[in-house]
C-alpha positions as CSV (number, residue, x, y, z in Angstrom):
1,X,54.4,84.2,-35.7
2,X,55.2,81.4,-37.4
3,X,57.9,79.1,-39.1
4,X,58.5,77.0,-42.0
5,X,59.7,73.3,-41.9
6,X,60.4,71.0,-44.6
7,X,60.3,67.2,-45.4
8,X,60.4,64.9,-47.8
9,X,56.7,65.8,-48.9
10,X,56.8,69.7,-48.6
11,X,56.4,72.3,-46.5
12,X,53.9,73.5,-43.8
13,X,53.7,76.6,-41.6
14,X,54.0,76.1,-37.9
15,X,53.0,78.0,-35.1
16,X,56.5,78.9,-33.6
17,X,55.5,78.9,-30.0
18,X,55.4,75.1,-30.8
19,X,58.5,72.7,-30.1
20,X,56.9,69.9,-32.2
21,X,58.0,70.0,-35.9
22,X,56.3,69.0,-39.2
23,X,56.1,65.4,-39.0
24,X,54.1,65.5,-36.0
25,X,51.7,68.2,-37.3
26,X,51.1,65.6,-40.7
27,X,49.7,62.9,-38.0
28,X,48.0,65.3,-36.1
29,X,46.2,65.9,-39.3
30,X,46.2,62.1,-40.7
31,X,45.3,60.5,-37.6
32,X,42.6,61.9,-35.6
33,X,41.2,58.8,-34.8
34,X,40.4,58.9,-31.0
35,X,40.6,61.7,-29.4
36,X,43.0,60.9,-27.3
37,X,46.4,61.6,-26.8
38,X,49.5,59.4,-25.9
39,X,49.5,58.2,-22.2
40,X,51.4,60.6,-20.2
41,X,53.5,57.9,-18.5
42,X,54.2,57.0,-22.0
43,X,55.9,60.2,-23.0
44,X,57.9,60.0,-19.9
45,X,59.4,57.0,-20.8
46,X,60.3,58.1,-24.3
47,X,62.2,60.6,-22.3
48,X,64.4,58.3,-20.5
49,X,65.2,56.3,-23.5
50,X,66.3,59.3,-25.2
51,X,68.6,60.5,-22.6
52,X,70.1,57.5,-22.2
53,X,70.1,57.3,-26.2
54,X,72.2,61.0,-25.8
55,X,74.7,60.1,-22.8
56,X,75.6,56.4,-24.5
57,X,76.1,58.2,-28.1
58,X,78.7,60.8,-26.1
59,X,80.0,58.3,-24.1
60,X,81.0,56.2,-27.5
61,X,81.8,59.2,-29.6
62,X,79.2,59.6,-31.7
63,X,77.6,63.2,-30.1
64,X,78.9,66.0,-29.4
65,X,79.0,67.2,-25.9
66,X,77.1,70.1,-26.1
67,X,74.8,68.8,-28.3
68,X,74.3,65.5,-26.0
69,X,74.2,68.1,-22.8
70,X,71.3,70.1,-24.4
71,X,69.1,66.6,-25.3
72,X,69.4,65.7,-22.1
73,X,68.3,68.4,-20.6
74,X,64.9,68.9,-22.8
75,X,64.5,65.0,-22.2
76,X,65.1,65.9,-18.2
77,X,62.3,68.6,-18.8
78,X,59.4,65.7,-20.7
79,X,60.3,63.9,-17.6
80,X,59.2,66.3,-15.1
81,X,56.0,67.2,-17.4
82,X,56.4,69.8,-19.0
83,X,55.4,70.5,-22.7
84,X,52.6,68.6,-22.5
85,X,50.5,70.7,-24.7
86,X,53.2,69.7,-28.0
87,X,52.4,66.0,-27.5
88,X,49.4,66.4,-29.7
89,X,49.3,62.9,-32.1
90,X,46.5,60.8,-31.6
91,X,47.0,57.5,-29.7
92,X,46.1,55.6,-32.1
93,X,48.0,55.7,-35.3
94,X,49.7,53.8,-38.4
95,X,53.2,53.7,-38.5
96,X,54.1,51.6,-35.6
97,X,54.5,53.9,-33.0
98,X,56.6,56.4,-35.9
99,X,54.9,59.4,-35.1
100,X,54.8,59.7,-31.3
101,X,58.4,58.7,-31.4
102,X,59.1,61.8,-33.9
103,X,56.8,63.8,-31.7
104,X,59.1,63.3,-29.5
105,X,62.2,63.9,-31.5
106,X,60.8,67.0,-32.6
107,X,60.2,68.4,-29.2
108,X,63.9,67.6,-27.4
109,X,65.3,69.0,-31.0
110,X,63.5,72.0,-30.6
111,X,63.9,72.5,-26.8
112,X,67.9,71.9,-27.2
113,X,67.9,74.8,-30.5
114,X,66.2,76.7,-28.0
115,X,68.9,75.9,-25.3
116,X,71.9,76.7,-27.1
117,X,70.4,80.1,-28.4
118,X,69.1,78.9,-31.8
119,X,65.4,79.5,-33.2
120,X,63.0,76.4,-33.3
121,X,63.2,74.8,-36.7
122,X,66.8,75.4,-37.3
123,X,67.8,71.7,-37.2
124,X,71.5,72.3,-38.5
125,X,71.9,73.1,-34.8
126,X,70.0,69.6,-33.7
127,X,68.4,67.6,-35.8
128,X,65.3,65.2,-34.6
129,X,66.5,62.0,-36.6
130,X,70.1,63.0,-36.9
131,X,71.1,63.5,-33.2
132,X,67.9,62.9,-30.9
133,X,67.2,59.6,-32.5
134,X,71.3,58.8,-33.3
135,X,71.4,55.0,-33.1
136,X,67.4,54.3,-32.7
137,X,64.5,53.0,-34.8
138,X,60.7,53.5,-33.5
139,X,61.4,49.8,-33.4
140,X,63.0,49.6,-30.6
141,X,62.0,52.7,-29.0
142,X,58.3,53.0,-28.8
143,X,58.1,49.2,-28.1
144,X,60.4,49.1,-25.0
145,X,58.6,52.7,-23.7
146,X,55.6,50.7,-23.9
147,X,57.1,48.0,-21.8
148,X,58.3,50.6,-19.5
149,X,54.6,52.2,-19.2
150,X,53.0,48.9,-18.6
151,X,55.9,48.0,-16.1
152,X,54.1,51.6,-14.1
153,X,50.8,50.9,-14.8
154,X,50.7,47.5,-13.6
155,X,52.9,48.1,-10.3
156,X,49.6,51.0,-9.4
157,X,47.0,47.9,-10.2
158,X,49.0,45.5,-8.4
159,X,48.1,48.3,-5.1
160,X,44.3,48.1,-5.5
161,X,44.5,44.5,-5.6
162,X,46.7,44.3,-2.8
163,X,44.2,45.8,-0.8
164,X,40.9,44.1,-2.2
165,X,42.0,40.8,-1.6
166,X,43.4,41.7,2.3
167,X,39.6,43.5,2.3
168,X,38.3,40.1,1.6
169,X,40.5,38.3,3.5
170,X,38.7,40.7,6.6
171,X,35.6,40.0,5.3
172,X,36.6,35.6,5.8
173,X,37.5,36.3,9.2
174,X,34.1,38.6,10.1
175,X,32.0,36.3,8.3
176,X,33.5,33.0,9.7
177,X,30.8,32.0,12.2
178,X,27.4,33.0,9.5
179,X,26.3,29.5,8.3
180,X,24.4,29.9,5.1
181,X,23.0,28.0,2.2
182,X,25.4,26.5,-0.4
183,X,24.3,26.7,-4.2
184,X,24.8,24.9,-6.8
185,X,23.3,26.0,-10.5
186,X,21.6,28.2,-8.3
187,X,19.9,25.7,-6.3
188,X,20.2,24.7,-2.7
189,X,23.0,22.4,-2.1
190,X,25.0,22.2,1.1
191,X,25.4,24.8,3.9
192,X,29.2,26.8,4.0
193,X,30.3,29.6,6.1
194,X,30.2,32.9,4.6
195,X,33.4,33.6,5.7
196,X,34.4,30.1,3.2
197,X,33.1,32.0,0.7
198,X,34.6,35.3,1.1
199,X,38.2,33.3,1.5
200,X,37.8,31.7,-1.7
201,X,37.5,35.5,-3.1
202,X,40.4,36.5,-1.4
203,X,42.4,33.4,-3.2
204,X,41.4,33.7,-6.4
205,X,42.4,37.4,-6.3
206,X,45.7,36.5,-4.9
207,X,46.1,34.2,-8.0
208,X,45.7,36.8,-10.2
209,X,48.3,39.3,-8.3
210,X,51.0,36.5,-8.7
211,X,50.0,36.0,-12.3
212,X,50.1,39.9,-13.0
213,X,53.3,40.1,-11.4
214,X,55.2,37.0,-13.4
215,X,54.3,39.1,-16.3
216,X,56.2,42.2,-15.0
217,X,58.9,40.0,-15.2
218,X,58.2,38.7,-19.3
219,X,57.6,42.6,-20.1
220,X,61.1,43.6,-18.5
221,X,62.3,41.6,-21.6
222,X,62.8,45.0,-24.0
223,X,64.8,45.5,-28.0
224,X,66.3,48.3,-27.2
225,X,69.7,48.6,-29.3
226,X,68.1,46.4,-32.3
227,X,66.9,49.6,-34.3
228,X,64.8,48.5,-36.9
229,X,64.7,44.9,-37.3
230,X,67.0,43.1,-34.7
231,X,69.8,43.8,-36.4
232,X,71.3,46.9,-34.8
233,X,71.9,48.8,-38.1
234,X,73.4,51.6,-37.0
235,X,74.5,51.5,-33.7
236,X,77.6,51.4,-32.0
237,X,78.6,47.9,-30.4
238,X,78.9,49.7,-27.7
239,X,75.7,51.7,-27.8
240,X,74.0,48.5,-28.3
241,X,75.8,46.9,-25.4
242,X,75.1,49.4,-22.7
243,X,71.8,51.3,-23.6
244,X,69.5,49.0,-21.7
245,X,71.7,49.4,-18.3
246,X,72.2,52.7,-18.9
247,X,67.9,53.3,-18.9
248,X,68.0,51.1,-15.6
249,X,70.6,54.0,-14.4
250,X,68.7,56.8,-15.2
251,X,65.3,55.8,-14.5
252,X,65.1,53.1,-11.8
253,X,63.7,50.3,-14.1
254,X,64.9,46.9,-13.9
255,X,64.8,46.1,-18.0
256,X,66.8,43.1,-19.3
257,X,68.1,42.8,-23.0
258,X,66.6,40.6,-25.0
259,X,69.0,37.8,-25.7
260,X,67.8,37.5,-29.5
261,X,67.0,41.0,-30.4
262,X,65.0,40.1,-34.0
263,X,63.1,37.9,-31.7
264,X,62.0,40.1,-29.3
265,X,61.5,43.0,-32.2
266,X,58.8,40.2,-34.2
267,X,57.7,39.2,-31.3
268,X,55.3,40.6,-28.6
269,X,53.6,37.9,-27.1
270,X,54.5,39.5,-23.3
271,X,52.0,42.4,-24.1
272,X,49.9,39.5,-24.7
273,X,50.8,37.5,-21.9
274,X,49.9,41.1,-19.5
275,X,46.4,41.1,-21.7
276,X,45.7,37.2,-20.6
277,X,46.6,38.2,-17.4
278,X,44.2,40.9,-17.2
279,X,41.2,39.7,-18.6
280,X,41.7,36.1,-16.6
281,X,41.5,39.0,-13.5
282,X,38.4,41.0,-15.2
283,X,36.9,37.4,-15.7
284,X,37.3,37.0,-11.8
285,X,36.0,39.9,-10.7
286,X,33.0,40.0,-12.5
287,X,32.4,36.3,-11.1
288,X,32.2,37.8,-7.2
289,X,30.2,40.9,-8.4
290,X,27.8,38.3,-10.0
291,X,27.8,36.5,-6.2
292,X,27.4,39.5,-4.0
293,X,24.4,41.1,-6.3
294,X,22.5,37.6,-5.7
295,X,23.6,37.6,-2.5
296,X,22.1,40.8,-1.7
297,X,19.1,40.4,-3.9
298,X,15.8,41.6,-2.5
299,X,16.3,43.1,0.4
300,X,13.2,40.9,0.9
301,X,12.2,38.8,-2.3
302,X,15.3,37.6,-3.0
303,X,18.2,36.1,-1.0
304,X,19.4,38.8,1.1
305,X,22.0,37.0,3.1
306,X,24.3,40.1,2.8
307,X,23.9,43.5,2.9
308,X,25.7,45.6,0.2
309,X,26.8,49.3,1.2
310,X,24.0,52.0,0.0
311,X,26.2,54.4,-2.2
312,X,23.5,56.2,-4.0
313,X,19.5,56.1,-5.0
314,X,18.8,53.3,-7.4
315,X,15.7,54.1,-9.2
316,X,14.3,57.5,-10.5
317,X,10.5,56.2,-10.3
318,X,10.8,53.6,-7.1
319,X,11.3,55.6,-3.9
320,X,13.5,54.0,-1.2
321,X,15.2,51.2,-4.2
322,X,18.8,50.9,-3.9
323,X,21.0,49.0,-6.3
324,X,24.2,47.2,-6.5
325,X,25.5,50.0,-8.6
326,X,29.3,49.1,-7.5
327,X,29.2,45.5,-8.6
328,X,27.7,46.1,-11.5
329,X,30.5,49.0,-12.7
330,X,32.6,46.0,-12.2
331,X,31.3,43.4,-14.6
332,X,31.0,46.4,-16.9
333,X,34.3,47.0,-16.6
334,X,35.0,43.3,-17.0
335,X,33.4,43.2,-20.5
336,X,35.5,46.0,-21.5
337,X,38.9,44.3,-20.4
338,X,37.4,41.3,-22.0
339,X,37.1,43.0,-25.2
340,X,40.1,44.8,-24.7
341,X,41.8,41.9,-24.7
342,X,40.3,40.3,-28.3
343,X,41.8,43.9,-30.1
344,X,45.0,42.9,-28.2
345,X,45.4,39.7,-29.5
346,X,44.3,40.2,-33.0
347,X,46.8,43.1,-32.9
348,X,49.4,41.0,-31.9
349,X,48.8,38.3,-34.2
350,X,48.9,40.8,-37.1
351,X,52.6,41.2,-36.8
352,X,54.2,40.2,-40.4
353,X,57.7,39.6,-41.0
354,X,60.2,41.7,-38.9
355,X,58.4,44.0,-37.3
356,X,54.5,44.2,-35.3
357,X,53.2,47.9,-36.9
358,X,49.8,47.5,-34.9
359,X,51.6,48.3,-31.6
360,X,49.7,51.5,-31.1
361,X,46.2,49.8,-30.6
362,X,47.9,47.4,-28.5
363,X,49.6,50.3,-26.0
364,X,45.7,52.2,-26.3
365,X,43.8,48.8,-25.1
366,X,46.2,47.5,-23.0
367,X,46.7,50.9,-20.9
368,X,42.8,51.1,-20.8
369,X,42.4,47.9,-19.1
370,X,45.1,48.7,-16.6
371,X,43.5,52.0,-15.8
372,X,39.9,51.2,-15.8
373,X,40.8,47.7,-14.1
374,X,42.5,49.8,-11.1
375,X,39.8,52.5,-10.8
376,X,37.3,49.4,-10.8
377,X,39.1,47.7,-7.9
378,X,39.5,50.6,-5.9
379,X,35.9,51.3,-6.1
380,X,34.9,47.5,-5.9
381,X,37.0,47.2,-2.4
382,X,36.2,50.9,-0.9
383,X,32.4,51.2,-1.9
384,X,31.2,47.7,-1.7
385,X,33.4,44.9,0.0
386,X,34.7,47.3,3.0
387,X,31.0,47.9,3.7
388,X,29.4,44.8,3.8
389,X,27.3,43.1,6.8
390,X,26.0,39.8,7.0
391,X,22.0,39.2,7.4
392,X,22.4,36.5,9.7
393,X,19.2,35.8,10.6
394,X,18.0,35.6,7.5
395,X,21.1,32.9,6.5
396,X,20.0,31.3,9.4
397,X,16.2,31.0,8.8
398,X,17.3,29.8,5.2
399,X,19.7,27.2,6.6
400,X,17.2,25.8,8.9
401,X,14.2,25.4,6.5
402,X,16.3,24.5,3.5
403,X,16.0,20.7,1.6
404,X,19.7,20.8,1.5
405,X,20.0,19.6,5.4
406,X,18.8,16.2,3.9
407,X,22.2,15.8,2.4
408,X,24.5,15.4,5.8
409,X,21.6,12.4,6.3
410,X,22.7,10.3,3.6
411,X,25.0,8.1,5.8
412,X,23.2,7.8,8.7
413,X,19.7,7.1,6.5
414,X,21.0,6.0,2.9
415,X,19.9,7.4,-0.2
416,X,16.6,6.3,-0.9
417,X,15.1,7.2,2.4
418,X,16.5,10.7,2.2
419,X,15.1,11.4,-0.9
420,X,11.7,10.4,0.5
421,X,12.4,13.0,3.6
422,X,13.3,15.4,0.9
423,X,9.6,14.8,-1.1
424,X,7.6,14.5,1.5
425,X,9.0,17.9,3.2
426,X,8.6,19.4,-0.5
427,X,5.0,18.4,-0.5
428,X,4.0,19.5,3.0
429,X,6.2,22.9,3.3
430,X,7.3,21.0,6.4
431,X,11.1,21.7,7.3
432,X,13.5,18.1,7.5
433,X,13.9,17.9,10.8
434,X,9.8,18.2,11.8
435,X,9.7,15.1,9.3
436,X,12.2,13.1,10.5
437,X,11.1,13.4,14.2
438,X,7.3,12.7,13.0
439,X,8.5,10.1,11.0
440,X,10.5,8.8,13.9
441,X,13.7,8.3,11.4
442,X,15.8,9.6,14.2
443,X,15.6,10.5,18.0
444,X,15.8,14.3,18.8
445,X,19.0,14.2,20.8
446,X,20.8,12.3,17.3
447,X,19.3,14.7,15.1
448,X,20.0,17.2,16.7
449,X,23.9,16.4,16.9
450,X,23.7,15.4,12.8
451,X,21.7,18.8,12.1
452,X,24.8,20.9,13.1
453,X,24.9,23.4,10.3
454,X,28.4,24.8,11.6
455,X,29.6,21.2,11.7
456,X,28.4,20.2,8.3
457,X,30.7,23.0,6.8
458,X,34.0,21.4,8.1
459,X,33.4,18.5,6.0
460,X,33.9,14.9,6.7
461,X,30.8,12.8,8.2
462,X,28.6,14.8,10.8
463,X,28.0,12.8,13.9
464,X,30.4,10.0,12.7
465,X,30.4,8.0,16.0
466,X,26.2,7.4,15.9
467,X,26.9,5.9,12.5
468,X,29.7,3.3,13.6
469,X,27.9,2.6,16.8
470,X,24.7,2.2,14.6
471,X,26.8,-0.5,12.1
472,X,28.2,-2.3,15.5
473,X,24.7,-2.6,16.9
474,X,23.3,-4.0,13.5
475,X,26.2,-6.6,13.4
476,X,25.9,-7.9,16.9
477,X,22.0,-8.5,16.2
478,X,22.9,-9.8,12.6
């Protein structure tokens, strides 16, 4: 069985099982673009809007009672789930959002018919536009649901990287007493603590929580009650007062009003703002999955200070090879974000006059990179960083025979004599201190308090007092 709706442009025959209506069925057939469908989260949060659209329109006289009663309780039904099969437009879609939001019209209208005792399609009885969208635009809707949607998304990543960065902070403590070879452009610089390095993780991930979280607070910022410009064409003072607190009732959000509501509809520079945000984390990530695949390079040609978790087989022709498969999902990730990020801003930018029509893309990117930035994390903390050991031995054989010792000399021996050390131990495949003892730079018992790899990573001048009792001897024979 079937029915017959109209618009502007004709008539087309719809399968009457179906609560969505004609205009949804025209970009179902213009826009099949990705394959995918709206975010779930997204449609629930056109729900709430238009519930509190229905009980603010009643409340100032607009709607009818039973006509507000029966929208509110198909929008009650879209937030629990159900009729997820009739939210079939693509996410990605001209028209700034236009379709999804009459997607959504469609389906409450033809829910409510259907409550009241009426067949689907007869919108005399509740009309999508008329009475489900009664003092809205797509304007304000679809961008303030996709606030809303971020708002959940990001409080989920916030989670994951909750727990990485306490994983790492773990990690700092566990690894606080492995001295190990400092690099610089990948060369041998100083020795640190691998539990310094593992702290510094944990930081820069705490960073980027904060930073995610100030930009909950920009995206709280919504339109809702300017309809299609700013100007609020079309609904009641009233409406317009009272719809964003009336969300905040309904579905636990915290949302603000914009103060300028043509500002905030030209403008959506917080979407970017998340984007930044994200990528700056992506960016971050990708930087420590770089470190711990060199750091676990080898297991014996390469570095191999640490030892990452084996997770799977790494090679389908070398028997026994296992790879940093976990790290390397992350940087992929990263590049994804990172790219993400570009069709964001360009999207953003592309805003002309009084309205941004390109937020669609921006909604499909930026709720990728929130959900494949998540599933990354959770990954990167429970399959890699929870399961890493040190190699100590190896950090300490590495510390011991590295050039970089020379550098904690430079007081006691100046410059140009370390750099000779340095040569000569180059040359020889001699270690420092076997050079300095043969040399007879140094006596054992002061080398042995200056070559204090543990000490050399607190900073500050190793063995400080030999050097001042050194100068006061100089000056009493001077």
């Amino acid at each position: 069985m079937s029915r017959v709706e109209r618009d502007s442009l004709g008539e087309k025959e719809i399968d009457n099982d179906r609560y969505y209506g004609i205009q949804t069925l025209r970009a179902k057939e213009n826009f099949s673009i990705s394959g995918q469908r709206v975010h779930p989260l997204l449609i629930k949060n056109l729900g709430y809007i238009k519930k509190a659209a229905a009980l603010m329109n009643y409340e100032v006289g607009l709607l009818e009672k039973s006509i507000a009663e029966v929208i509110v309780k198909a929008a009650n039904e879209i937030i629990e789930g159900k009729f997820q099969d009739d939210f079939i437009v693509d996410a990605i879609q001209g028209g700034a959002g236009t379709s999804i939001n009459m997607n959504v019209n469609e389906v409450i209208a033809n829910r409510a018919i259907e409550l009241l005792g009426g067949k689907k399609g007869d919108y005399t009885i509740v009309h999508p536009n008329n009475h489900v969208n009664m003092s809205q635009s797509t304007n304000d809707v679809v961008p303030t649901a996709i606030k809303m949607t971020t708002i959940n998304l990001l409080a989920e990543l916030i989670e994951e990287l909750n727990e990485l960065r306490d994983s790492l902070k773990e990690k700092s403590l566990e690894f606080d007493d492995v001295v190990k070879v400092g690099r610089t452009q990948l060369q041998d610089a100083v020795p640190i603590r691998l539990g310094q390095e593992f702290k510094a993780y944990a930081l820069v991930i705490d960073r980027d929580i904060g930073r995610i979280q100030s930009s909950i607070d920009s995206v709280r910022v919504v339109n809702m009650g300017g309809t299609a410009i700013g100007t609020c064409l079309n609904a009641d003072e009233l409406y317009t007062k009272g719809i964003v607190n009336k969300i905040n009732e309904i579905s636990g959000f915290k949302l603000l009003q914009a103060k300028d509501l043509i500002d905030a509809t030209q403008n959506n520079d917080s979407l970017l703002e998340v984007s930044s945000h994200l990528k700056t984390c992506a960016v971050n990530l990708s930087k420590i999955a770089n470190d711990l695949r060199l750091l676990s390079s080898g297991p014996r040609a390469g570095i191999g200070e640490i030892n990452l978790p084996a997770v799977q087989p790494g090679s389908s022709i070398m028997p026994g090879k296992i790879n940093p498969v976990i790290p390397e999902v992350v940087n992929q990730v990263s590049f994804q974000i990172i790219g993400n990020d570009l069709t964001i801003t360009m999207a953003i930018e592309a805003g002309q006059l009084e309205l941004n029509a390109m937020l669609p893309i921006v909604a499909y990117n930026l709720f990728e990179s929130i959900k494949i930035l998540k599933n990354a994390v959770n990954t990167f903390t429970n399959n890699a960083i929870k399961g890493i050991t040190a190699n100590e031995l190896r950090c300490k054989n590495l510390v011991e025979n590295s050039l970089s010792l020379i550098t904690v000399l430079t007081p006691h021996l100046g410059y140009e004599v370390c750099s000779i050390i340095a040569q000569k131990a180059l040359k020889s495949g001699k270690n420092i201190r076997e050079i300095i003892l043969e040399e007879g730079y140094l006596l054992k018992d002061e080398l042995d308090k200056i070559l204090n790899p543990y000490e050399m990573t607190k900073g500050g001048i190793v063995a400080k007092e030999l050097l001042i009792n050194k100068r006061k001897n100089q000056s009493i024979s001077d």
